[in-house]
DOZAVEX-432032 format. One record per residue (C-alpha): residue number from 1; residue in three letters; x, y, z. Coordinates in Angstrom, 1 decimal. Last residue first. Layout:
N
NUM ALA X Y Z
...
This chain:
593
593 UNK 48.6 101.3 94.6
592 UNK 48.2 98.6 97.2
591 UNK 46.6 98.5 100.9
590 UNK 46.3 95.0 102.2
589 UNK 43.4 94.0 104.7
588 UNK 43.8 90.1 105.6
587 UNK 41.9 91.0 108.6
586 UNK 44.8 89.3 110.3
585 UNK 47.1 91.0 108.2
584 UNK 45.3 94.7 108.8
583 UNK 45.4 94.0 113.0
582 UNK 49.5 92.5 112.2
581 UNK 50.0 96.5 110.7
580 UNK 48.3 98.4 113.3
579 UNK 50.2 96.1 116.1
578 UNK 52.9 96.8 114.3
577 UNK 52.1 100.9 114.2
576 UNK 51.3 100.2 118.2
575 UNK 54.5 98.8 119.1
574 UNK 56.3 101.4 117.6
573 UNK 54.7 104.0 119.8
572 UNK 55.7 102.1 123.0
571 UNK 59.0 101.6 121.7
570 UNK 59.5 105.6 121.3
569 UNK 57.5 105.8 124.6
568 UNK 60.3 103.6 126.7
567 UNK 63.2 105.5 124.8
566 UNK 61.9 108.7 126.0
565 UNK 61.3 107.5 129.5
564 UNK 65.1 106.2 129.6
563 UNK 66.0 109.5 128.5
562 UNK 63.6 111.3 131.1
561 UNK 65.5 109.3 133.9
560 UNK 63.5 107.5 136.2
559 UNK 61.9 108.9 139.0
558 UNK 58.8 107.2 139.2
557 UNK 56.5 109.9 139.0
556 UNK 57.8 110.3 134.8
555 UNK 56.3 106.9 134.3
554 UNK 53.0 107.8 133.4
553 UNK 53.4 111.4 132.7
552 UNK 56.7 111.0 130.2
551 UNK 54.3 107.5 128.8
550 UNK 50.8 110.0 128.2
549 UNK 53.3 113.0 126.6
548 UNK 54.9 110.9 124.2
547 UNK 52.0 109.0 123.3
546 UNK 50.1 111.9 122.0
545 UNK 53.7 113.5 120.7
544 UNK 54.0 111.2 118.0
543 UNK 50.5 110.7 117.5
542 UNK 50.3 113.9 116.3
541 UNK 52.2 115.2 113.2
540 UNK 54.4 112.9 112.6
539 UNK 52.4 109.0 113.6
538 UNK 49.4 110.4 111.5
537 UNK 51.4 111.8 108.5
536 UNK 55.0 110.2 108.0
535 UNK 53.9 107.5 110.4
534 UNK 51.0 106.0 108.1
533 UNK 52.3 106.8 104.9
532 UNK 55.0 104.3 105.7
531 UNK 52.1 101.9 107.1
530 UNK 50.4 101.9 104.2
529 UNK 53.0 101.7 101.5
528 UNK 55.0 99.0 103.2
527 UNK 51.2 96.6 104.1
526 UNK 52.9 93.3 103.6
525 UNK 55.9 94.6 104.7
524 UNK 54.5 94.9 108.6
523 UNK 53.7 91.3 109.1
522 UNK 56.5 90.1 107.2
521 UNK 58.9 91.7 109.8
520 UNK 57.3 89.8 112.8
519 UNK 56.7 86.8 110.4
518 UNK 60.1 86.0 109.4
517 UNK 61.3 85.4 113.1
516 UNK 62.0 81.8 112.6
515 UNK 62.4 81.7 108.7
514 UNK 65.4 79.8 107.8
513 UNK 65.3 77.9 104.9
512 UNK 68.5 77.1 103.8
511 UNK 67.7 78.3 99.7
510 UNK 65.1 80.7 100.4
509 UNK 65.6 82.5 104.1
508 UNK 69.7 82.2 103.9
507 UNK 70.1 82.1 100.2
506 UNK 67.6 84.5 99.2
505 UNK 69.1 87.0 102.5
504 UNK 72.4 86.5 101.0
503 UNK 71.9 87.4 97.4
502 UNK 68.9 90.6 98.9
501 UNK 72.4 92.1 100.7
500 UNK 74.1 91.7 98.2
499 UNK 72.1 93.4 95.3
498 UNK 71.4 96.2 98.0
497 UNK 75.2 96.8 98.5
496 UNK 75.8 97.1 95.2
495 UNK 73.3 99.4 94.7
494 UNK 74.8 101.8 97.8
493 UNK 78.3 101.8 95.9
492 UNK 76.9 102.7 92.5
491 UNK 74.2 105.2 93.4
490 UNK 76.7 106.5 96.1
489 UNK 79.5 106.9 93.1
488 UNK 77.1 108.1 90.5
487 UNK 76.2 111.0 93.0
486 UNK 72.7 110.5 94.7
485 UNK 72.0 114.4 95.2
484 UNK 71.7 113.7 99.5
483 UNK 73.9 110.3 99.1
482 UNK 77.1 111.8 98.3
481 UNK 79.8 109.3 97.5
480 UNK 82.5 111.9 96.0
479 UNK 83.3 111.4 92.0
478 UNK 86.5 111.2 90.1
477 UNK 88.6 111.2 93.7
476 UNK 90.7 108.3 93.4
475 UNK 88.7 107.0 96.6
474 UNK 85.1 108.3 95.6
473 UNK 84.8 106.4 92.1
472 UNK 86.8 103.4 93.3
471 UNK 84.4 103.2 96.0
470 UNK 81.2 103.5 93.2
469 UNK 83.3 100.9 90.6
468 UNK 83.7 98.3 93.6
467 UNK 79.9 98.1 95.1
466 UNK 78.8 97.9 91.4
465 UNK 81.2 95.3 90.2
464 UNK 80.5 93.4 93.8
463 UNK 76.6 93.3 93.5
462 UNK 76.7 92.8 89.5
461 UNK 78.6 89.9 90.3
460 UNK 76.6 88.5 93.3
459 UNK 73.5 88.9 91.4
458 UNK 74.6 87.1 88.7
457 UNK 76.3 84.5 91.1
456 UNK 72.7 84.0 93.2
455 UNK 71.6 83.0 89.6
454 UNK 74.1 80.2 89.1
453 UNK 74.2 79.1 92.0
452 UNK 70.5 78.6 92.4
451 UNK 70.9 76.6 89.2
450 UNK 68.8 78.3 86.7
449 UNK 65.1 77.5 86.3
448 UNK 65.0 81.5 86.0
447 UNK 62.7 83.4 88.9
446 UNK 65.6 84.7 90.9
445 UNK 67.4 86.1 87.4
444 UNK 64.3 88.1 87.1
443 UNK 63.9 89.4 90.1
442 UNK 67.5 90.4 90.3
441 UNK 66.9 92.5 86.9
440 UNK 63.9 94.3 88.6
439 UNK 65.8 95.2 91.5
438 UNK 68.9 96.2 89.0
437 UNK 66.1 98.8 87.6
436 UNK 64.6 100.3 90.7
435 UNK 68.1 100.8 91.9
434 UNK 69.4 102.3 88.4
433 UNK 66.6 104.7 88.8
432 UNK 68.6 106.5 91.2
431 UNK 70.6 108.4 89.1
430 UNK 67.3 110.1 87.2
429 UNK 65.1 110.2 90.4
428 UNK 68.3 112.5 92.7
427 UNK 66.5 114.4 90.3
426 UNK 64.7 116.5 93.2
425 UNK 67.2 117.2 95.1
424 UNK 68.0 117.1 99.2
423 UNK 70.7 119.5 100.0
422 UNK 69.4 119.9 104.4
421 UNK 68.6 123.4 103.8
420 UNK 66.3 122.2 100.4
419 UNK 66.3 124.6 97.5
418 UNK 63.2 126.8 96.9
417 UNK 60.9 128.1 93.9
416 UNK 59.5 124.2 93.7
415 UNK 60.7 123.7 89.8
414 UNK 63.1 126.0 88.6
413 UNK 65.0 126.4 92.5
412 UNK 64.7 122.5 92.3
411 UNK 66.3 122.5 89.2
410 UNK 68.7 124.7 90.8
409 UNK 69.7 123.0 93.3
408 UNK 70.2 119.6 91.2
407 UNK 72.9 121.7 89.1
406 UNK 74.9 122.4 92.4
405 UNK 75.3 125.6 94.5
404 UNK 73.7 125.0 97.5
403 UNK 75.9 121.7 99.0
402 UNK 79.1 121.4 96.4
401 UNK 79.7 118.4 94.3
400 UNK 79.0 119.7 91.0
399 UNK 80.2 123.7 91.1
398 UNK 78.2 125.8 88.4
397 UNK 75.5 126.4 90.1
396 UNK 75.9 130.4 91.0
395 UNK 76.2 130.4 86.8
394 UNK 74.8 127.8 85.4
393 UNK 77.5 125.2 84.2
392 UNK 75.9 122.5 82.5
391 UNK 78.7 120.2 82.2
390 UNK 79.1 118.3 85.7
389 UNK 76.3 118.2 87.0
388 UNK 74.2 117.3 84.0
387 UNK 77.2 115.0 82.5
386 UNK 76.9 112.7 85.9
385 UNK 74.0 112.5 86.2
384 UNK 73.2 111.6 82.1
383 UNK 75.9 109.1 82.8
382 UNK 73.9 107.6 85.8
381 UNK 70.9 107.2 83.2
380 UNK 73.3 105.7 81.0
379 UNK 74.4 103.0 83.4
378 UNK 70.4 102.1 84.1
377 UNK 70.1 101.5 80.5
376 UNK 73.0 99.5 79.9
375 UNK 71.3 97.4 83.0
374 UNK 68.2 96.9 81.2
373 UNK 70.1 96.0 78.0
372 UNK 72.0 93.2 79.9
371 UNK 68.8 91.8 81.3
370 UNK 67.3 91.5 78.3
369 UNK 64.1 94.1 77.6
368 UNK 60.4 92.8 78.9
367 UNK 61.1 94.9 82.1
366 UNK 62.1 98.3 79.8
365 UNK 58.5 100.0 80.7
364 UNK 58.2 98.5 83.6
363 UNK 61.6 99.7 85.6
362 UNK 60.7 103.3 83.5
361 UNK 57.6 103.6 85.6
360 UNK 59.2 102.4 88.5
359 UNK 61.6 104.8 88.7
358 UNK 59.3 108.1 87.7
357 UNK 57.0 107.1 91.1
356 UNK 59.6 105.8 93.5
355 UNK 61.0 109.2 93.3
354 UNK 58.0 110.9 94.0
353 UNK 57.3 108.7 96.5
352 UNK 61.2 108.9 98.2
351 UNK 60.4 112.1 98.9
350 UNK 62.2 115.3 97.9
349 UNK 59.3 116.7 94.8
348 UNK 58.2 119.3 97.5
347 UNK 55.6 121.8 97.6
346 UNK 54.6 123.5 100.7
345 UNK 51.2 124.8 101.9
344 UNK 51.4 127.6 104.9
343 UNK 50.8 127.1 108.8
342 UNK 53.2 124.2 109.8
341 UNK 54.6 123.1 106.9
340 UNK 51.6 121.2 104.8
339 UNK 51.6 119.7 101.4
338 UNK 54.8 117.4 102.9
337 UNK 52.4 114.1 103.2
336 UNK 50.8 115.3 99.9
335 UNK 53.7 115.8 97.4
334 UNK 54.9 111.6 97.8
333 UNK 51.3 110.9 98.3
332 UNK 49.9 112.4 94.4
331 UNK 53.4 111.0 93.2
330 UNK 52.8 107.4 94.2
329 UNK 49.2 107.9 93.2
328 UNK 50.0 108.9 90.0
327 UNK 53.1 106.0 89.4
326 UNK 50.6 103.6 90.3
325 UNK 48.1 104.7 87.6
324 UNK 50.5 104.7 85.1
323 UNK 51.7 100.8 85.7
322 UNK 48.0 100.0 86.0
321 UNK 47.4 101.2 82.6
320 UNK 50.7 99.6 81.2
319 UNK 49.7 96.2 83.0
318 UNK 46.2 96.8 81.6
317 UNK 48.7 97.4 77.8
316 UNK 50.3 94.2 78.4
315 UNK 47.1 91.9 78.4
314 UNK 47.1 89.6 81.9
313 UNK 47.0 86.7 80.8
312 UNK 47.6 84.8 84.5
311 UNK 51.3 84.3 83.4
310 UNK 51.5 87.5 82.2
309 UNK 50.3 89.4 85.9
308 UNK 52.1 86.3 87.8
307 UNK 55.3 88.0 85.9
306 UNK 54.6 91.3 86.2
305 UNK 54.2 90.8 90.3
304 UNK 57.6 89.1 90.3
303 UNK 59.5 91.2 88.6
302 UNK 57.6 94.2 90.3
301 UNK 58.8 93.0 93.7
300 UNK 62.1 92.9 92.7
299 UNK 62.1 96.6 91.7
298 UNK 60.1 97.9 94.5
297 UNK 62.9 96.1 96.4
296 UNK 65.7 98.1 95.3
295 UNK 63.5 101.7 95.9
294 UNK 63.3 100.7 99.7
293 UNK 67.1 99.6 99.2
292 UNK 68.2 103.0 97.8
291 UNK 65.9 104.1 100.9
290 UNK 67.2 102.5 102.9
289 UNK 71.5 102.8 102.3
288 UNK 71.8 106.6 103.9
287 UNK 71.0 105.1 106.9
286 UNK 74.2 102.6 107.1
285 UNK 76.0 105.6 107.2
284 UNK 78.2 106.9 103.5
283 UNK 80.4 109.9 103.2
282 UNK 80.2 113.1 101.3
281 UNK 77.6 115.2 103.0
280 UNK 75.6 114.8 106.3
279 UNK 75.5 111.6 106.6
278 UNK 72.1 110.2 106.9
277 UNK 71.3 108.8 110.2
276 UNK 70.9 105.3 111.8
275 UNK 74.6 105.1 111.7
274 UNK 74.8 107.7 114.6
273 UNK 73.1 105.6 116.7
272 UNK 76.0 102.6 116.7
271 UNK 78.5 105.7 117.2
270 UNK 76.4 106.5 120.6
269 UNK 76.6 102.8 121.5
268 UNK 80.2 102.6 121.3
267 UNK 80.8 105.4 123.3
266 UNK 82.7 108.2 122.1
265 UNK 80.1 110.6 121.4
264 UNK 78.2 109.9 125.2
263 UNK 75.1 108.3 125.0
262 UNK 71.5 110.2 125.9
261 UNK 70.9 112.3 122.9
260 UNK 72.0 109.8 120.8
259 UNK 69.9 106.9 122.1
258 UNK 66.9 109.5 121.9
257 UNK 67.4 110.2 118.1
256 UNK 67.7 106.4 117.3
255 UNK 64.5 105.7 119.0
254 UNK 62.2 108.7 117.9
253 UNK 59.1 106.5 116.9
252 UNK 59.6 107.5 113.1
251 UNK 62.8 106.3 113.0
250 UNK 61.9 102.5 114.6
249 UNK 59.3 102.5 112.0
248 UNK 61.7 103.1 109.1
247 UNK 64.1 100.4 110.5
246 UNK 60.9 98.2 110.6
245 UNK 59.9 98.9 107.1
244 UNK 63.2 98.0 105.7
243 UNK 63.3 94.3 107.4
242 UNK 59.6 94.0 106.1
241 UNK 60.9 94.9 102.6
240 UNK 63.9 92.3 103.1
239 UNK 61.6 89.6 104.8
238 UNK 59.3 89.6 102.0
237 UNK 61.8 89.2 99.8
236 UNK 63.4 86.5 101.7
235 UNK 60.2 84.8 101.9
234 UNK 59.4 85.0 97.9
233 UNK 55.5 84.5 97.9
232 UNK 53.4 81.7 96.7
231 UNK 49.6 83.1 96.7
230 UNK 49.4 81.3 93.2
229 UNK 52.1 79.8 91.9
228 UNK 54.6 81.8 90.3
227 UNK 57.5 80.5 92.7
226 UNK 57.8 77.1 90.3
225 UNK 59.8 78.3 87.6
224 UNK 59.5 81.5 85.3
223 UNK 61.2 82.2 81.8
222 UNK 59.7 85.2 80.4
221 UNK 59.1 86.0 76.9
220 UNK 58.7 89.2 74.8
219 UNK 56.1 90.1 72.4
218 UNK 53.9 93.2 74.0
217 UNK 49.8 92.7 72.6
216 UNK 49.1 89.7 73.5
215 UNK 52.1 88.5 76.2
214 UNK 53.9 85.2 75.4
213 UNK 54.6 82.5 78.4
212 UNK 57.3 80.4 78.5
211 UNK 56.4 78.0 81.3
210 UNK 59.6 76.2 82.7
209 UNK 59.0 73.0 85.3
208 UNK 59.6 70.3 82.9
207 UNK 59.3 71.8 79.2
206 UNK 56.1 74.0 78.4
205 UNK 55.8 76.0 75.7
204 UNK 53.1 78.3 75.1
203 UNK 52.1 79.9 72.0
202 UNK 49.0 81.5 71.9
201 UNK 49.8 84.9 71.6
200 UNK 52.0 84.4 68.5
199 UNK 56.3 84.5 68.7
198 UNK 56.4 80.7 68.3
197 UNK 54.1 81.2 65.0
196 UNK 55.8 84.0 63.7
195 UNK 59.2 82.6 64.0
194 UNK 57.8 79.2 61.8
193 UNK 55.8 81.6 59.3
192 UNK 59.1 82.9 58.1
191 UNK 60.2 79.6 56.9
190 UNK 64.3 79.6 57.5
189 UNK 65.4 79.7 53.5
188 UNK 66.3 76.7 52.1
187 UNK 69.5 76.4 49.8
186 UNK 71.4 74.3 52.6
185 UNK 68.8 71.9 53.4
184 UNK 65.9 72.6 56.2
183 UNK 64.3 69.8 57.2
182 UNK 60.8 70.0 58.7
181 UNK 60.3 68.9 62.2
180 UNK 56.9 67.2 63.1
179 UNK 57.6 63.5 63.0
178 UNK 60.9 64.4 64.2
177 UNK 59.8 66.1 67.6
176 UNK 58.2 62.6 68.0
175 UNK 54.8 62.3 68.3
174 UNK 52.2 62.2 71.4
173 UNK 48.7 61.0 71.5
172 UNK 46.2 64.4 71.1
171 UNK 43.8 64.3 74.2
170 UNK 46.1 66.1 76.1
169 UNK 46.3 68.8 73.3
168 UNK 42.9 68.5 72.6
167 UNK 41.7 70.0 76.2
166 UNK 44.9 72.7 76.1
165 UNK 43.3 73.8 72.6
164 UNK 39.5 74.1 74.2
163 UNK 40.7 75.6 77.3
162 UNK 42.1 78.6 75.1
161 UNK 39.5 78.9 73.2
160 UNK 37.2 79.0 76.5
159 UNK 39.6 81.4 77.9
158 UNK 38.8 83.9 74.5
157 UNK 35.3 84.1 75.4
156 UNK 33.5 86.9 73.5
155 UNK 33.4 83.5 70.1
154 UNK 32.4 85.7 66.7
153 UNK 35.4 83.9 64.7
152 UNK 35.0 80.4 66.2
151 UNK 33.8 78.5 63.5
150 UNK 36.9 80.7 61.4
149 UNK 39.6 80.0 64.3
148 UNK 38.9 76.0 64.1
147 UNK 38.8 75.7 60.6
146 UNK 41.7 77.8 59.8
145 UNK 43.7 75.5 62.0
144 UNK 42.6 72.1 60.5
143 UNK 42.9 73.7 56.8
142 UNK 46.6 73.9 57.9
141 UNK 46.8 70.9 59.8
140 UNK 45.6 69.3 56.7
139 UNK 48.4 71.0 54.4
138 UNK 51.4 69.2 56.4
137 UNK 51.9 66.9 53.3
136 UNK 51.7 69.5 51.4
135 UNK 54.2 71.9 52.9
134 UNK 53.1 75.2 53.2
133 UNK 55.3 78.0 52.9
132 UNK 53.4 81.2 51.5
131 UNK 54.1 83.5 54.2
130 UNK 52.3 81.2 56.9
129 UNK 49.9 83.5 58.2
128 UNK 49.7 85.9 54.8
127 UNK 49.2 83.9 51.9
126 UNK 47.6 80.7 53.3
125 UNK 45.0 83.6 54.8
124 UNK 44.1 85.0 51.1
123 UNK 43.7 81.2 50.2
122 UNK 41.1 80.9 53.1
121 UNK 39.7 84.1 52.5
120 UNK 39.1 83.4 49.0
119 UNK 37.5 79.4 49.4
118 UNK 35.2 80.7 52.2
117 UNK 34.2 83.8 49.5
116 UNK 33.6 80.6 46.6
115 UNK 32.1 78.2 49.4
114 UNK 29.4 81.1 50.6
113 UNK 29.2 82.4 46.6
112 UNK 27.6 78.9 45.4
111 UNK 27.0 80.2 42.3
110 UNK 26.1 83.6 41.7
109 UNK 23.5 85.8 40.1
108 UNK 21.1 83.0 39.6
107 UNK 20.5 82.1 36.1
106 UNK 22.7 79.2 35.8
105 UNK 20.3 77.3 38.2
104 UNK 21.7 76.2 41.5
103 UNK 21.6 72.1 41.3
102 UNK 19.8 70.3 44.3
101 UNK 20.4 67.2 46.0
100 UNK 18.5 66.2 49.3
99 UNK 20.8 63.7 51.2
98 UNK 18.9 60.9 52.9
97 UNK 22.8 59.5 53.6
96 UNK 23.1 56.0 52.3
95 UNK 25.3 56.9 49.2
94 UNK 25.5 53.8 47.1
93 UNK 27.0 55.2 44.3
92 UNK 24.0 55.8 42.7
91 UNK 23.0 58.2 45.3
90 UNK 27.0 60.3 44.5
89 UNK 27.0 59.8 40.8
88 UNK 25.0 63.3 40.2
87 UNK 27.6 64.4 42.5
86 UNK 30.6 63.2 40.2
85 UNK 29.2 64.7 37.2
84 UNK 30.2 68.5 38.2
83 UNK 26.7 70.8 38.3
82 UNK 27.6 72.7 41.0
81 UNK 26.5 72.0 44.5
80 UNK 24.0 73.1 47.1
79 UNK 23.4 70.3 49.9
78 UNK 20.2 70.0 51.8
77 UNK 20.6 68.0 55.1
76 UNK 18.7 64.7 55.7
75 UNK 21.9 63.3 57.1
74 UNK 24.6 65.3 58.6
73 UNK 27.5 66.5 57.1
72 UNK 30.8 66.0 57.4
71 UNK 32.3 62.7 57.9
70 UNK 29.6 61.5 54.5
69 UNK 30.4 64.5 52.8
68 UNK 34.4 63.5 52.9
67 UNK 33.7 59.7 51.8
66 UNK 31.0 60.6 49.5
65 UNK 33.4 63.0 47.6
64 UNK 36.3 61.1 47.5
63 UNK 33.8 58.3 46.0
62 UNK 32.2 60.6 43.3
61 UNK 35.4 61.6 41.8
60 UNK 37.2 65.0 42.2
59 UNK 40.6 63.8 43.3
58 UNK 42.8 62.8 46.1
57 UNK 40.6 65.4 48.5
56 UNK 42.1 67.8 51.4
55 UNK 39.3 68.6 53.5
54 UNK 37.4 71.4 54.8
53 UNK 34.5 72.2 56.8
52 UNK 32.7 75.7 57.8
51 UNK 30.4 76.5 60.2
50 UNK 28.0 79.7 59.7
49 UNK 27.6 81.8 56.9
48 UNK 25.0 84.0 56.7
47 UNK 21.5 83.7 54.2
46 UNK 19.5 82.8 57.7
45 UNK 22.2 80.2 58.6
44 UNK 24.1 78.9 55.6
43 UNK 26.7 76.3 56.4
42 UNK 29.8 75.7 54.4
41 UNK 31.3 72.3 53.0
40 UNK 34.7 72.7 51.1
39 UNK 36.7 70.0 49.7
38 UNK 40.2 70.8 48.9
37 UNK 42.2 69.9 45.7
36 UNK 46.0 70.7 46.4
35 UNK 47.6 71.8 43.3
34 UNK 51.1 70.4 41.0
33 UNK 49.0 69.2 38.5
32 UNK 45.7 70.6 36.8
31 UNK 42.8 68.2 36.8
30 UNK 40.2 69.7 38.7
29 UNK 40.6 73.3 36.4
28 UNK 43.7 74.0 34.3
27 UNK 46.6 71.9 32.9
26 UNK 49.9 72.8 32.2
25 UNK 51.9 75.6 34.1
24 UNK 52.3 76.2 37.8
23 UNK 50.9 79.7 39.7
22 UNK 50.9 78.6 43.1
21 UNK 48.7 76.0 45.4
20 UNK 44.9 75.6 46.6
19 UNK 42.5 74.3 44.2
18 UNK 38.5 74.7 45.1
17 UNK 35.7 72.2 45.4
16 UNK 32.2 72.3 46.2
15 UNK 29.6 72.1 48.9
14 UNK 26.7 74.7 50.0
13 UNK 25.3 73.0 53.1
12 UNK 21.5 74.0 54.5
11 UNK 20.7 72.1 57.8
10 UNK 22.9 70.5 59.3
9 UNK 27.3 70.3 59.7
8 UNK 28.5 67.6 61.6
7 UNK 29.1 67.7 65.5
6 UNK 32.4 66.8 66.7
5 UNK 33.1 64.0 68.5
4 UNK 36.9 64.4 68.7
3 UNK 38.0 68.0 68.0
2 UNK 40.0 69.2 65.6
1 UNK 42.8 71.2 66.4
């Protein structure tokens, strides 16, 4: 830590020596064995201390101490000192340095007290950094490292610190690992300090393309490779949410609904339709699979954004601030974009926002936890599910599975003073957390130096165990897949799905690199929260039936069929939420929370 071309120490320098080691018996003072003797030089700057210098010594003689006051100090300086013989000897010595000498009198009230309270701390801090285990031949780099954090003590700029170590460290010529190891025989205890050192703020180990990087005030590490660079995205990611989005769009705009209403039940095309709707009990649609997807990828995407947060030195608890302050405004839109029904003020907790907004706050509050605890978590939380439906037994509620008269309906009967007519409750949040979880478990595994085989297969597993436990689940009968109370077996089966389904896109987009038609669905998952707020308000509740009524009036004098017209305005209105959406990425105008 010391670096080259320092400047010495001016002006006024108090210099002595102290001994730094245990209790041993024998001899006392500068002579007594089995002790360290370490030079110390401290500057006094208006009666405070400034820079400080240490050295370890041989001896007290005259020549150690020329040697280490003349690498120190500058000439023409003052130096305070004790009385010891060996500095009287210093000028006849030979000592070039114009070095005024002066002895403190015995009448002051203390001697040298700068170099004395220099001389505590720094045993004080041998004591407690590295536990007491200091070898002495390592003892330099020890006075080395207190050195440099004590000159620096009042620095406001910890990046420069930082800067400053990384500059010395490429400086430094390279050693072998066993220059540095210490061995540890059979009756040695593991040093302490040696844990606490690779577990402080500052380390950082770097080994090819893997940067280990430890948060400030939250110890934990995480492995990253090459994707956290900056503005580096994760294409099949991107694609997934954008994928998402578009589905969503294509709902709002009334496509899927008209295709219905103008296909016959048995065609082909009219069962197609259907599967862009929710089910309306126990069974599964495609449908019912976004939003535990939407949820999925809020996951991932945290992994990622976490990660470039820590890497960048982001301090844990702004990430906790943020963290709060996303799940607020998550839950503030989730209750305001149903606040109004019709000509009255409604209160809902049904929305995927609210959801998103207790999910995601428990996804970053465990994301520094293994993988394998994370996902023990998320398997309790469906436990908790399925014991609250099951066991709690309020009378008129007391029947798990059934629409109306289940334990989430009366929650929401405690909480909103209604129960939804479509079966829609509001802890559908404590299953579905598993989602938000195994997204931010899949990040994770994506960013490891791993083989890509090797991490695609962890998602793949947990994919196929989850998809198989939720059918087994429904098919023996134990639980139904419902997705409008998110029973275990739909949390379970629909997870699954999502961990595939992000596997094979990674591979696909990442891995074989195809991205031909990313951008039309990148365009519009950039901006997810935006543009989903977007047509559950604006799109909704006018703009819906604004361009509805200028296509039917349009076209309508043609004489074509008002299906096809319907279907005609319902791709006309999705046109203009992505043209909405590629307008804010060209402006390069992103909405976040």
């Amino acid at each position: 830590m010391v670096l080259s071309g320092r400047s010495k120490l001016q002006g006024i320098i108090e210099v002595d020596e102290v001994l730094v080691g245990g209790k041993a018996s024998g001899k006392r003072g500068r002579g007594a064995e089995g002790k360290s003797l370490i030079a110390v030089a401290v500057e006094i700057k208006r009666r405070k201390t400034g820079r400080v210098r240490l050295a370890k010594i041989p001896d007290a003689s005259s020549d150690s101490l020329k040697t280490f006051i003349e690498h120190n100090i500058e000439p023409s300086s003052t130096i305070f000192r004790e009385g010891w013989p060996s500095y009287n000897e210093l000028s006849i010595k030979g000592h070039k340095h114009q070095v005024q000498m002066h002895k403190v009198s015995d009448g002051e009230e203390e001697v040298l007290p700068n170099v004395h309270r220099i001389a505590s701390l720094l045993k004080r801090w041998l004591l407690g950094t590295p536990q007491s285990y200091v070898n002495k031949n390592k003892l330099e780099y020890y006075l080395d490292e207190y050195v440099f954090g004590y000159n620096r003590r009042t620095s406001t700029s910890r990046g420069l610190l930082f800067l400053r170590l990384i500059e010395q460290g490429v400086k430094t010529p390279q050693f072998h690992i066993k220059k540095l190891s210490i061995k540890i025989t059979g009756n040695d205890r593991i040093p302490q300090f040696i844990f606490i050192l690779m577990s402080s703020p500052y380390s950082i180990r770097l080994k090819k393309n893997n940067i280990l990087s430890e948060n400030q005030d939250s110890p934990g590490k995480i492995e990253i490779n090459e994707v956290i660079k900056k503005d580096t995205r994760l294409a099949s990611l991107d694609f997934y949410r954008g994928l998402v989005m578009v589905l969503l769009m294509l709902e709002a705009s009334g496509l899927y609904r008209h295709i219905i209403n103008m296909t016959k039940q048995s065609s082909f095309t009219h069962s197609l339709a259907t599967q862009f709707t929710h089910h309306p009990w126990h069974g599964l649609n495609f449908w019912d699979l976004i939003q535990p997807a939407f949820m999925f990828i809020a996951g991932t995407a945290m992994a990622f954004s976490l990660t470039k947060q820590t890497v960048k030195g982001r301090p844990w608890k702004q990430q906790l601030k943020h963290a709060l302050k996303r799940s607020g405004w998550l839950f503030f839109w989730g209750v305001l974009i149903y606040a109004v029904r019709g000509d009255h003020l409604s209160f809902e907790l049904w929305d995927v926002l609210t959801q998103m907004s207790f999910t995601l706050l428990v996804a970053f509050l465990i994301f520094r936890w293994k993988p394998g605890h994370q996902i023990l978590l998320s398997i309790g939380f469906l436990i908790l599910s399925e014991f609250l439906y099951r066991f709690m037994n309020i009378p008129g509620f007391d029947q798990p599975f059934t629409d109306q008269h289940n334990f989430g309906n009366y929650i929401d009967l405690i909480l909103m003073n209604k129960i939804s007519s479509g079966g829609w409750v509001a802890i559908n949040f404590i299953p579905t957390t598993a989602h938000t979880i195994w997204g931010a478990v899949a990040g994770k595994w994506l960013l490891t130096q791993a083989k890509t085989k090797n991490k695609i297969g962890y998602i793949v597993i947990l994919g196929i165990l989850a998809l198989l436990a939720g059918y087994l689940l429904d098919i023996t009968g134990i639980t139904p897949i419902i997705k409008r109370i998110a029973t275990t077996s739909f949390t379970l089966f629909a997870g699954g799905w999502c961990l595939l389904a992000l596997a094979f896109l990674y591979i696909w987009i990442d891995v074989f690199n195809h991205k031909r038609f990313l951008p039309f669905f990148t365009i519009v998952g950039m901006n997810s929260i935006f543009i989903y707020l977007f047509f559950e308000t604006v799109v909704s509740r006018w703009l819906y039936d604004y361009v509805n009524t200028i296509v039917v009036g349009v076209i309508s004098p043609t004489g074509m069929s008002l299906a096809v017209i319907l279907v005609i305005s319902a791709l006309t209105l999705f046109a203009l939420q992505w043209y909405l959406c590629f307008w804010l990425y060209q402006k390069k105008i992103f909405f976040k929370v």
